[in-house]
KEZAZA-294491 format. One line per field, with one value per residue (C-alpha): x, y negated, z negated; residue number from 0; chain. Coordinates in Angstrom, 1 decimal, m for minus. Each point is the difference from the previous one (the first is absolute). Last residue first. Layout:
N
x = [X,...]
y = [Y,...]
z = [Z,...]
resi = [NUM,...]
chain = [A,...]
# end
This chain:
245
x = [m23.3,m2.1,m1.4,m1.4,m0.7,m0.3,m1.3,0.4,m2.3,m3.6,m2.6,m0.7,1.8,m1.4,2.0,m1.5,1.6,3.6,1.8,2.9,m2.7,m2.7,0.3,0.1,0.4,1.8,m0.1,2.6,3.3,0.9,1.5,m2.7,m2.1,2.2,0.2,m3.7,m0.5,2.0,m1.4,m3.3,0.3,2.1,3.9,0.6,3.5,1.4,2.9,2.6,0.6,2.1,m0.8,2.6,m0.1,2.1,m0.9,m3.5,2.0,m1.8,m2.6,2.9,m0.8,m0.8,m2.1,m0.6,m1.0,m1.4,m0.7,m3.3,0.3,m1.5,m2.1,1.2,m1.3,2.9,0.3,0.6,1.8,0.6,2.9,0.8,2.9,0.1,m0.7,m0.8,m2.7,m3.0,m2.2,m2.0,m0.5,m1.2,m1.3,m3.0,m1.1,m4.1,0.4,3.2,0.8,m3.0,1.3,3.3,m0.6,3.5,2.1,0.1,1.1,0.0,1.9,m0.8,1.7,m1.5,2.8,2.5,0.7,3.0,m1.3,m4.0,1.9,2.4,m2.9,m1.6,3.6,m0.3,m3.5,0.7,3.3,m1.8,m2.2,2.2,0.8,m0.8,m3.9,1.7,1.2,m3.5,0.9,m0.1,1.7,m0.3,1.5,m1.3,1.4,2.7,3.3,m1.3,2.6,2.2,3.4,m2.1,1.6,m2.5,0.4,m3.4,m0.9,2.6,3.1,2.1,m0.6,m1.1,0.8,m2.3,2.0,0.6,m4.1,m0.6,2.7,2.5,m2.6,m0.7,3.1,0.2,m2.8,1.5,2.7,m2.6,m1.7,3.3,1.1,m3.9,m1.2,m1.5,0.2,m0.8,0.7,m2.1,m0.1,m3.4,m1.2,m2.8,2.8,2.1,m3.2,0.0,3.5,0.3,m3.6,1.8,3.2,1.5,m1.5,m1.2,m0.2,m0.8,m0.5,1.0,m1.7,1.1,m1.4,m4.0,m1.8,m2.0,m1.3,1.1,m2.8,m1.6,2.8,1.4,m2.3,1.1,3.5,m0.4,m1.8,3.1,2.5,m2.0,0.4,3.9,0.6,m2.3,0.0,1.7,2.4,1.1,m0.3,3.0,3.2,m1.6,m1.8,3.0,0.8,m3.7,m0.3,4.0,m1.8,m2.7,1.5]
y = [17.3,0.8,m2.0,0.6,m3.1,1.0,m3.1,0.9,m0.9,0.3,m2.1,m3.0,0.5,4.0,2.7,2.9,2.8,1.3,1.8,m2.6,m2.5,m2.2,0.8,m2.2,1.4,m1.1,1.5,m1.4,m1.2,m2.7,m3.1,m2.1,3.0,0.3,m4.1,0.0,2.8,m1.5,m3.1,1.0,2.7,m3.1,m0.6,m1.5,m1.2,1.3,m2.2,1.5,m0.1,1.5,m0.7,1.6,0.8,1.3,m2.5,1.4,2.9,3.6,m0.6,m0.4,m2.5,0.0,m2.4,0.5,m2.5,m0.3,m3.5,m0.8,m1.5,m3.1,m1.8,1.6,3.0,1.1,3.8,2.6,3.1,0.8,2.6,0.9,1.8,1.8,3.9,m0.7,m2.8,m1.3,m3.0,m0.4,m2.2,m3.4,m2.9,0.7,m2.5,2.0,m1.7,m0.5,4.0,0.6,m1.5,1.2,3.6,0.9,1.2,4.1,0.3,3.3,m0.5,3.4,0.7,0.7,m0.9,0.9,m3.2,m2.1,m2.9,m0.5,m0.6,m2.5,m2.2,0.5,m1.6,m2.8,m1.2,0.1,m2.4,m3.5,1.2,1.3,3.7,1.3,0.6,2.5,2.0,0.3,3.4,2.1,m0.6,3.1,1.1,3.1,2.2,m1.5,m0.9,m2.4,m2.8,0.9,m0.9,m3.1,m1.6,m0.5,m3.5,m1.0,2.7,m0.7,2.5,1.8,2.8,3.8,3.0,2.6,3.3,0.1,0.5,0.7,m0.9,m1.1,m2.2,m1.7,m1.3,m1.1,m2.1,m1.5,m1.7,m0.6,m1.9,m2.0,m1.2,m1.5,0.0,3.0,3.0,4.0,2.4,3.2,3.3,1.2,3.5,m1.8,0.5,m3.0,m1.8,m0.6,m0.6,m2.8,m1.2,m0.4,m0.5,m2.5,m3.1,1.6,m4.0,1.8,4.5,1.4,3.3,2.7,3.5,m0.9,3.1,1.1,m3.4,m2.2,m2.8,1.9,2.1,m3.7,0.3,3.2,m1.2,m3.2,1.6,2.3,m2.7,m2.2,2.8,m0.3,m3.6,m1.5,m3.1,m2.5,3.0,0.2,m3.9,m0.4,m0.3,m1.1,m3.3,m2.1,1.3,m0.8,m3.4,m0.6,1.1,m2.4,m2.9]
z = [28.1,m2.8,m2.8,m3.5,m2.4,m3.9,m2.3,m3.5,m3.5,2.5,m1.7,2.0,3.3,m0.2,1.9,0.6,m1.4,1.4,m2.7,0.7,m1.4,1.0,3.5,3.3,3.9,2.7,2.9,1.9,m0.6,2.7,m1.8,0.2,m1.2,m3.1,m1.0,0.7,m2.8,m2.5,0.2,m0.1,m3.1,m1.5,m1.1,m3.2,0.1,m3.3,m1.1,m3.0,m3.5,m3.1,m3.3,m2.5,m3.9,m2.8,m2.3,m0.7,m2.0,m0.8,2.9,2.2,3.2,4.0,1.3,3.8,2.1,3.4,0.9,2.8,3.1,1.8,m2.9,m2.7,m2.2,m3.0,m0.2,m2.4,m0.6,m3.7,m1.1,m3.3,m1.5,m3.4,1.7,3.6,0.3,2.5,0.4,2.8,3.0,m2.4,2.1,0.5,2.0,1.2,2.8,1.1,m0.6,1.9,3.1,m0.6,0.4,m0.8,2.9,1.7,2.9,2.4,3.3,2.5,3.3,2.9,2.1,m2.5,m2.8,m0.4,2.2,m1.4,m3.5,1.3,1.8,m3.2,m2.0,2.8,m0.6,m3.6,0.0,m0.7,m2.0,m2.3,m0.5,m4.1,1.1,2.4,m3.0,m1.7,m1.5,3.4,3.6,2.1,3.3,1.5,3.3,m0.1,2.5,2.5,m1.1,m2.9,2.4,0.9,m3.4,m3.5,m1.2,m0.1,m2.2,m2.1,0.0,m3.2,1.6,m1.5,1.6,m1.6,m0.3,m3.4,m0.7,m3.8,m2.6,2.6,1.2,m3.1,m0.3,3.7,m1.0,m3.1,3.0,2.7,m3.1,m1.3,4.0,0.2,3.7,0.2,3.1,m0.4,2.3,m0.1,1.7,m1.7,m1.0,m2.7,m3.0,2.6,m0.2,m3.5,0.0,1.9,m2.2,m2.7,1.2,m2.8,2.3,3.7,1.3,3.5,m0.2,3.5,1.0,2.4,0.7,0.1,1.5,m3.4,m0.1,m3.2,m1.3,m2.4,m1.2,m1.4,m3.0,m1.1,0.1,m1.6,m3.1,m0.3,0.3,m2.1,m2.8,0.7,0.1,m3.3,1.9,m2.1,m1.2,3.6,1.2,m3.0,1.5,3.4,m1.5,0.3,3.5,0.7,m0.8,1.8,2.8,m0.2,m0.7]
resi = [244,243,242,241,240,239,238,237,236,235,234,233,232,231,230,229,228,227,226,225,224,223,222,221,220,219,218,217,216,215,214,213,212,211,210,209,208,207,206,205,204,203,202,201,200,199,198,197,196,195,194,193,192,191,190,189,188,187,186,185,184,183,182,181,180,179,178,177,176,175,174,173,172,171,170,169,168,167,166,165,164,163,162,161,160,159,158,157,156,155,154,153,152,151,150,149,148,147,146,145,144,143,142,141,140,139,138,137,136,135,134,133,132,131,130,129,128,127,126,125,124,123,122,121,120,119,118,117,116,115,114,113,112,111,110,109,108,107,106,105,104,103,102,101,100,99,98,97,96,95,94,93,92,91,90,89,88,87,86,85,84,83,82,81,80,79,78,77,76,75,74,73,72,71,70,69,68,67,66,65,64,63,62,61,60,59,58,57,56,55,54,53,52,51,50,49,48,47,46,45,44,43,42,41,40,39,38,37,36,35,34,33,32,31,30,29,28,27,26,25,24,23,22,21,20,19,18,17,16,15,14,13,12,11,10,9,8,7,6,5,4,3,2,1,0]
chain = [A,A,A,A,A,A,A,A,A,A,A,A,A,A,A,A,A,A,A,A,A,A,A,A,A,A,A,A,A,A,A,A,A,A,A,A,A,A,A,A,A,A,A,A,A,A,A,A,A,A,A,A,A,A,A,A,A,A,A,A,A,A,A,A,A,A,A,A,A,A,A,A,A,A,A,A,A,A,A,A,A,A,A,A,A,A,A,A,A,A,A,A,A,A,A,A,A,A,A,A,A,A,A,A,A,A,A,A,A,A,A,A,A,A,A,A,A,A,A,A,A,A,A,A,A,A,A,A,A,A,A,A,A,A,A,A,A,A,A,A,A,A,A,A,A,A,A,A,A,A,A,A,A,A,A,A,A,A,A,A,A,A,A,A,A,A,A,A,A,A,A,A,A,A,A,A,A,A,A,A,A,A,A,A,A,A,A,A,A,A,A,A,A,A,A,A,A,A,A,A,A,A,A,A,A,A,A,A,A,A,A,A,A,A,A,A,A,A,A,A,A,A,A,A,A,A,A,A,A,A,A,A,A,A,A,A,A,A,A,A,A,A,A,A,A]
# end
């Protein structure tokens, strides 16, 4: 399941990531997409508060929302470090009560979280999105470019390590979705090893774009990255989709 994926992989997402340099990297990137007149921003699958606190640095009010008990918990972590006034809840996006409707100014959904909603529960989780923002609102999401990602089949993400442990993200390509895994093992003892794995569902440019427009966002615009190039199906590693209420 995909929460219990992402519990498993809380207690060690930070040292996977390299938390406190992608903090920095995050933040620049994320001043790209903030307007001086945004008060309110709500961060959807926000993992260990990456990008929570990212915005939070930007002059953000933020409230934060995952599914996964074990992230909202290393989150709050985090927090205390940097941003202790995020409010973070342990809410999917299709799950979120009318009490957050029409309450942000941005709402962003970044590192391929929407790719973790099934098909059959997408339509729903936009229709969410389009509720909790301002009228005018911006949603900002950011999903692997999976059109290039079938093509070339690389199936290897990257392979990182902190001090004797290991981390390799790869993926297995099947017909309807694609499997996230992540190896983890001590370099020092091959024993000590765990694969971990969960469905991707490999949402399109088109797709994506029709699901927004059917549920009222407007200009719509695509990106290569959150530093907003042009987006290319063929070479671009991200696909970024902006839409406003």
């Amino acid at each position: 399941m995909n929460e219990e994926f992402f519990d498993i992989v809380s207690s060690y997402y930070d040292d996977m990531i390299g938390f406190e340099a992608a903090l920095d990297r995050r933040t620049e990137a994320l001043r790209n997409i903030i307007s001086p007149d945004y008060k309110n921003a709500a961060d959807f699958g926000c993992g260990t508060g990456l990008d929570s606190i990212s915005l939070n640095r930007l002059g953000l009010k933020v409230s934060a929302f995952d599914i996964s008990p074990g992230m909202i918990a290393e989150a709050e972590l985090n927090a205390r470090k940097y941003a202790p006034e995020i409010r973070f809840h342990n809410i999917s996006v299709t799950a979120v009560p009318e009490s957050f409707y029409n309450s942000f100014d941005v709402a962003v959904s970044l590192g391929n979280t929407i790719s973790n909603i099934p098909f059959t529960e997408i339509s729903a989780a936009v229709n969410k999105l389009y509720a909790v923002l301002k009228s005018g609102g911006r949603l900002v999401i950011q999903v692997l470019n999976y059109s290039a990602l079938r093509e070339k089949n690389e199936r290897i993400l990257n392979i990182t390590h902190k001090d004797d442990t290991y981390f390799i993200r790869f993926y297995d390509f099947l017909e309807n979705h694609i499997n996230f895994n992540i190896l983890k093992f001590n370099s020092g003892n091959s024993s000590k090893r765990s694969l971990v794995t969960t469905p991707l569902y490999p949402y399109t440019q088109e797709r994506l774009i029709t699901l927004l427009l059917t549920n009222n966002f407007r200009n719509v615009a695509s990106c290569g990255s959150l530093a907003m190039e042009a987006f290319d199906k063929k070479t671009s590693r991200d696909l970024v989709l902006s839409a406003y209420k």
